[in-house]
Each structure stands twice: as C-alpha cells, then as structure tokens.
VMD Tcl script that draws the C-alpha trace (Angstrom):
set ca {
  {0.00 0.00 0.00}
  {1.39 3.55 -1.05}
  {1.93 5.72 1.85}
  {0.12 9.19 0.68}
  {1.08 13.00 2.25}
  {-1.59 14.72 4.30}
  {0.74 17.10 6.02}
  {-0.75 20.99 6.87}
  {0.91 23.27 8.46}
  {-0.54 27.17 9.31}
  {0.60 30.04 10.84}
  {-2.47 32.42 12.04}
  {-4.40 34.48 14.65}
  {-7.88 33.17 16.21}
  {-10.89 34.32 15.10}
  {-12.54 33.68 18.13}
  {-11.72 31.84 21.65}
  {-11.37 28.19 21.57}
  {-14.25 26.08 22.31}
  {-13.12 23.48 24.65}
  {-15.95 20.17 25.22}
  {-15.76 16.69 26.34}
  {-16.96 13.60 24.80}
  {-19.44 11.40 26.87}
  {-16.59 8.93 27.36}
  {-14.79 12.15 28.86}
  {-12.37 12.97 26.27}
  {-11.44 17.15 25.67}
  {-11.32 18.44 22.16}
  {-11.06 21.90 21.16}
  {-12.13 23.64 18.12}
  {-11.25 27.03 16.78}
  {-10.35 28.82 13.32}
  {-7.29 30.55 11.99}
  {-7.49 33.31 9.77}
  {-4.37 33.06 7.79}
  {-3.00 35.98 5.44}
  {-1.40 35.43 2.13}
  {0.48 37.69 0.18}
  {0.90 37.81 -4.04}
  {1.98 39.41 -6.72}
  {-0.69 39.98 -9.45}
  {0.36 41.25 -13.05}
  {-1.63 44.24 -13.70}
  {-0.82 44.76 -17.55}
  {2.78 46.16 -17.36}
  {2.46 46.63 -13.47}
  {2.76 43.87 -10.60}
  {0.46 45.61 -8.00}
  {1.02 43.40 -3.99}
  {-2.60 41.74 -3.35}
  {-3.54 40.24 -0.02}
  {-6.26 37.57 0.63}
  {-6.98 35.85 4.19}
  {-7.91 32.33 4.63}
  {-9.74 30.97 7.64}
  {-9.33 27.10 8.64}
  {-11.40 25.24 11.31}
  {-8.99 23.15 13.72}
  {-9.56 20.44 16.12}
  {-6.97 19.44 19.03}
  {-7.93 16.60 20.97}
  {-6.48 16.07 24.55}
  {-3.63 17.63 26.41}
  {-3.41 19.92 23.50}
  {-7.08 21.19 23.97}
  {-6.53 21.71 27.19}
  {-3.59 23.63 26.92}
  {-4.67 26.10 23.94}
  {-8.21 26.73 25.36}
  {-6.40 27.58 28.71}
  {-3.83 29.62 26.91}
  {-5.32 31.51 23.63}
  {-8.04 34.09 22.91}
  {-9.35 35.50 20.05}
  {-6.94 37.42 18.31}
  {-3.84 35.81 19.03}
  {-0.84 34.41 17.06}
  {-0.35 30.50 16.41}
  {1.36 27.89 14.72}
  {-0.48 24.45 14.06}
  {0.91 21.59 12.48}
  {-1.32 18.55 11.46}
  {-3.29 16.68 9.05}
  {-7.06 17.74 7.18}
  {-10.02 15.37 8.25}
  {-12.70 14.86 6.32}
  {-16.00 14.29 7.55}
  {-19.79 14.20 6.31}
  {-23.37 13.51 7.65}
  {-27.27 14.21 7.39}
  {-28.38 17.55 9.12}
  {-31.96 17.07 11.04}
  {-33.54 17.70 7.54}
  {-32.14 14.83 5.58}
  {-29.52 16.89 3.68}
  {-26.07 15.79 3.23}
  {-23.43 18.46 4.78}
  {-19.61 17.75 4.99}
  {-16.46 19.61 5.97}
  {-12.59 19.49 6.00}
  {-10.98 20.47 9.32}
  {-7.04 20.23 10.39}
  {-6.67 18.00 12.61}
  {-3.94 19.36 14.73}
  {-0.92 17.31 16.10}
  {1.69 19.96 16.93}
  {1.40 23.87 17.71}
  {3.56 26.48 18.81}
  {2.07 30.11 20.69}
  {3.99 32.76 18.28}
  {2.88 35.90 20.33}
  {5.73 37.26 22.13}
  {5.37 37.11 25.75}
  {3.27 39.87 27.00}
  {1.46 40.08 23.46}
  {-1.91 39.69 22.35}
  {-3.47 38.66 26.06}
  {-2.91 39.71 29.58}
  {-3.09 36.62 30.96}
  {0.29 35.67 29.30}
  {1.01 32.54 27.60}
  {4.46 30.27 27.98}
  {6.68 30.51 24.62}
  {6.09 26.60 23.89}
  {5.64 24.38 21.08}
  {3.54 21.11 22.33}
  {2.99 18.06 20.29}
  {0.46 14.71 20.35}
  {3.43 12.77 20.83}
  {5.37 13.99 23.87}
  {3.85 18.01 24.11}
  {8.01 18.20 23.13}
  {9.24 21.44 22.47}
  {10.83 21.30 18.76}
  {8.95 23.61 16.29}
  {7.16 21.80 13.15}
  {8.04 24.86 11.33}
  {10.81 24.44 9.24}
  {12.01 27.65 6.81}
  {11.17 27.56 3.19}
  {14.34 28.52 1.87}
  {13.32 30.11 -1.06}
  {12.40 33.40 -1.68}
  {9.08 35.76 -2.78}
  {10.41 35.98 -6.13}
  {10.64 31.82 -6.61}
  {6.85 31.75 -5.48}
  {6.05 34.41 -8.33}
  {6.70 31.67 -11.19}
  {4.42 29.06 -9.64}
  {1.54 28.88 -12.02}
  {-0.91 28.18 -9.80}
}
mol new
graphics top color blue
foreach p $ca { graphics top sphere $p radius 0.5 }
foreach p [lrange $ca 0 end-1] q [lrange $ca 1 end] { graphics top cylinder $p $q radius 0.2 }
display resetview
C-alpha cells in the first residue's frame, strides 16, 4: 500500500476563543479557526500591484493539546499548528447531506511574544500529540518571494 502525504501546516491568529468540550466517554477536544494571510503578486498589464487575501481554517486538538490552547489563547492571538485535514460528512436534522474538512492538529507552537496579544500571558512553547516536546514543526522555506512568483498556480 502507497503511503500518501496529508501534512498541513498554518501560521495564524484566532478568530474567536477556543471552544473546549468533552466527549461522553470524557475525552477534551477543542475547536477554533485561523485566519491566515497570504500575500501575491498579481500582473496588472505592465504593473505587478502586492494583493492580499486571508484564509480561515477550522482546527480540532484533541487532549492535552485542547486543554492547553483553550487555557492559553483568545481570540486574536498568534499560532502555529501543524497537522493533518479530516474529512467528515453527515445528514443535518432535515435529511440533507453536509460535509467539511478540518485540520486535525498534532503539533502547535504560541507565536505571540510574551506579553502580546493577552494579559493573561502565555508560555513561549511548542507542544505536540506525541510527547507536548518542544521542537517547532516549522521548518524555513528557503526560497524566496520571487521563486513563489513563477508558480503557475
């Protein structure tokens, strides 16, 4: 069996506090979204004019993790997730199919310098699944704006 990629990995700010619930067997997830900027170049006839878009992705941390970024974040601040997307679909109470892709995070670091964003401060950590180690999943990219410019898509 071929072993496929389903790797994400986000840098953003909260678009609201974290939701933090329990399954009936006792379990804590979290859910919250990250709106994520992204920057371009867009050819204007003769002119490259700098656009800006935002994207916003719906997480889902499960266990320790919940725990520590509902305790942690608020709406507004900076974050670094690491993970894999989920799909999932069902029937809503009138019979209509509904699905949605969610990241399905594994890793995260708090990017807010300490003293930023929230009062209640935050400790400068990364925290994993695995071990909640402290090695960021954010490795640089190397290349530079002007390599990205040439990707046709």
């Amino acid at each position: 069996m071929a072993n496929d990629i389903n790797r994400v990995v986000l840098v953003g700010r909260l678009t609201r506090d974290p939701e933090l619930k329990s399954t009936n067997t006792g379990n804590y997830f979290c859910r919250f979204t990250l709106a994520s900027n992204r920057s371009f170049y867009k050819k204007e006839g003769d002119n490259r004019e700098l656009k800006e878009e935002v994207g916003f992705f719906d997480c889902v941390a499960w266990g320790k993790l919940a725990e520590i970024i509902s305790k942690y974040l608020q709406k507004g601040r900076r974050l670094g997730v690491d993970g894999s997307l989920r799909f999932s679909s069902w029937e809503n109470t009138e019979g209509k199919k509904q699905s949605k892709v969610e990241v399905f995070v594994e890793n995260f670091q708090f990017l807010d310098a300490k003293g930023e964003g929230s009062s209640t401060g935050s400790p400068s950590q990364s925290s994993s699944v695995d071990d909640l180690s402290s090695e960021s999943a954010f490795p640089s990219s190397g290349g530079s704006d002007a390599d990205l410019d040439d990707i046709p898509f």
